[in-house]
C-alpha positions as CSV (number, residue, x, y, z in Angstrom):
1,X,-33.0,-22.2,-41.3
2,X,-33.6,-18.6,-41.4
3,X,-35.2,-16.2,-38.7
4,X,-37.6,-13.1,-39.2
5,X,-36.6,-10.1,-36.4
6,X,-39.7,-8.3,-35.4
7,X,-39.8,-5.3,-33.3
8,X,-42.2,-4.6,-30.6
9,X,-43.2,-1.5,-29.8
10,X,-44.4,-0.7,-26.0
11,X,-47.1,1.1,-25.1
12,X,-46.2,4.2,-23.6
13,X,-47.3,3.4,-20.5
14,X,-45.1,0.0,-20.9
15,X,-41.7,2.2,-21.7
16,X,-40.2,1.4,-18.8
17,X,-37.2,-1.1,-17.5
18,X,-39.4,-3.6,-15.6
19,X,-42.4,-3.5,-18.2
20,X,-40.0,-4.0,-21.2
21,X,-38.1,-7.1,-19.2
22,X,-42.0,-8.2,-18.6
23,X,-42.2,-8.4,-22.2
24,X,-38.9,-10.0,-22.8
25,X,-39.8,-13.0,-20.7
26,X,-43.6,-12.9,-22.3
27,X,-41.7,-13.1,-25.9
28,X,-39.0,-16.0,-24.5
29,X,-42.0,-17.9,-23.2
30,X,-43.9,-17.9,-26.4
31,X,-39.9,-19.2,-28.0
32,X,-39.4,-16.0,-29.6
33,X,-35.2,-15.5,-29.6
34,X,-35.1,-11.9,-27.4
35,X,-32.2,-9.7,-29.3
36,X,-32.5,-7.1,-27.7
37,X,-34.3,-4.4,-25.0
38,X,-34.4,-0.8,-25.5
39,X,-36.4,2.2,-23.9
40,X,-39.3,1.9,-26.5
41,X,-39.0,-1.6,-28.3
42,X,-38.3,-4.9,-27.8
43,X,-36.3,-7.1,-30.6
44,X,-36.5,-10.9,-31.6
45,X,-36.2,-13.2,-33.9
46,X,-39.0,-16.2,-35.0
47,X,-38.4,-19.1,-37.3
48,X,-41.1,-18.8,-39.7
49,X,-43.1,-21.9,-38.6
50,X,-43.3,-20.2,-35.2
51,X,-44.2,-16.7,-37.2
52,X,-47.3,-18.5,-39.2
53,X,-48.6,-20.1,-35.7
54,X,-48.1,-17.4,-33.7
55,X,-49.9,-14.7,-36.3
56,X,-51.6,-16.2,-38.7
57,X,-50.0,-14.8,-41.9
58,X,-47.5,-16.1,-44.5
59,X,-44.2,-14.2,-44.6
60,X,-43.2,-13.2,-47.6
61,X,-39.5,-13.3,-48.6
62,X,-37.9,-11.0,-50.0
63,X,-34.6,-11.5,-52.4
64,X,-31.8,-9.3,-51.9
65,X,-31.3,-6.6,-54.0
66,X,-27.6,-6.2,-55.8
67,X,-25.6,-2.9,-55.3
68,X,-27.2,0.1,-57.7
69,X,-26.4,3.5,-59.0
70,X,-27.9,4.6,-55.6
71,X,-26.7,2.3,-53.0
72,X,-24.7,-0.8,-52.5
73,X,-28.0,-2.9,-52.4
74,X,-30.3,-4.8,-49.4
75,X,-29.7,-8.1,-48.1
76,X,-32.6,-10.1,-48.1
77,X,-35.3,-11.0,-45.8
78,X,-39.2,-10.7,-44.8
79,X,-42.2,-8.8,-45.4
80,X,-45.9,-8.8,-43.6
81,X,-49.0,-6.9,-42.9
82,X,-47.4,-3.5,-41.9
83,X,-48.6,-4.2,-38.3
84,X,-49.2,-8.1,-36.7
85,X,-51.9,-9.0,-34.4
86,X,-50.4,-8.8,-30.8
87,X,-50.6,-11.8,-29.0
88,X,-53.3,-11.8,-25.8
89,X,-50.5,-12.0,-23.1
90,X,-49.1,-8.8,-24.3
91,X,-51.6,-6.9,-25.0
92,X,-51.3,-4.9,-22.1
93,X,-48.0,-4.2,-23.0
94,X,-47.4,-3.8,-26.8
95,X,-49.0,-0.7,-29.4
96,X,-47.9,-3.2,-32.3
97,X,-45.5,-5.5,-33.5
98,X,-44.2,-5.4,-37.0
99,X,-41.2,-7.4,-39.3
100,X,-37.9,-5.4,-38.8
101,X,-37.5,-4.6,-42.9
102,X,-33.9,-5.5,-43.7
103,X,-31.4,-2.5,-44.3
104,X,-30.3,-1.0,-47.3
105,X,-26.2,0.0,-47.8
106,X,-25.9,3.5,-48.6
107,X,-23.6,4.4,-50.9
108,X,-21.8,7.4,-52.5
């Protein structure tokens, strides 16, 4: 089964050590897959079962694109409202949480 990474984003206010661990354990609680903790952003991953619940929309796949002219292509991976609703518990915490788009391979 395949995971969607969101990313977080803090409130200003919230863009500190303990307020971002505050979040962390907020996000674990709810079974969200904590990746990672930055000064700004928190990362995790949701199964998409847990992504429907928790905001309400479908994710939409997305296929991955082959190598181009341009670049050496994306690998696949999930697409949603540019921002998601924000959970009451965090709140307080978060300016918005959006799907973390997958990368695309530069090339020459």
């Amino acid at each position: 089964m395949s995971t969607i990474p969101i990313g977080i984003l803090l409130k200003p206010t919230s863009r500190n050590r303990p307020a971002a661990e505050q979040v962390a354990q907020l996000a674990r609680d709810r079974g969200w897959a904590v990746t990672s903790i930055g000064a700004a952003t928190v990362s995790a991953r949701v199964s998409p079962e847990q992504f429907r619940r928790d905001f309400g929309v479908e994710p939409q796949p997305l296929a991955p694109r082959p190598p181009g002219g341009r670049d050496f292509g994306r690998p696949g991976g999930y697409a949603a409202p540019e921002s998601l609703p924000t959970p009451s518990e965090l709140e307080p915490y978060v300016e918005s949480i959006a799907i973390t788009p997958p990368a695309t391979r530069l090339g020459p």
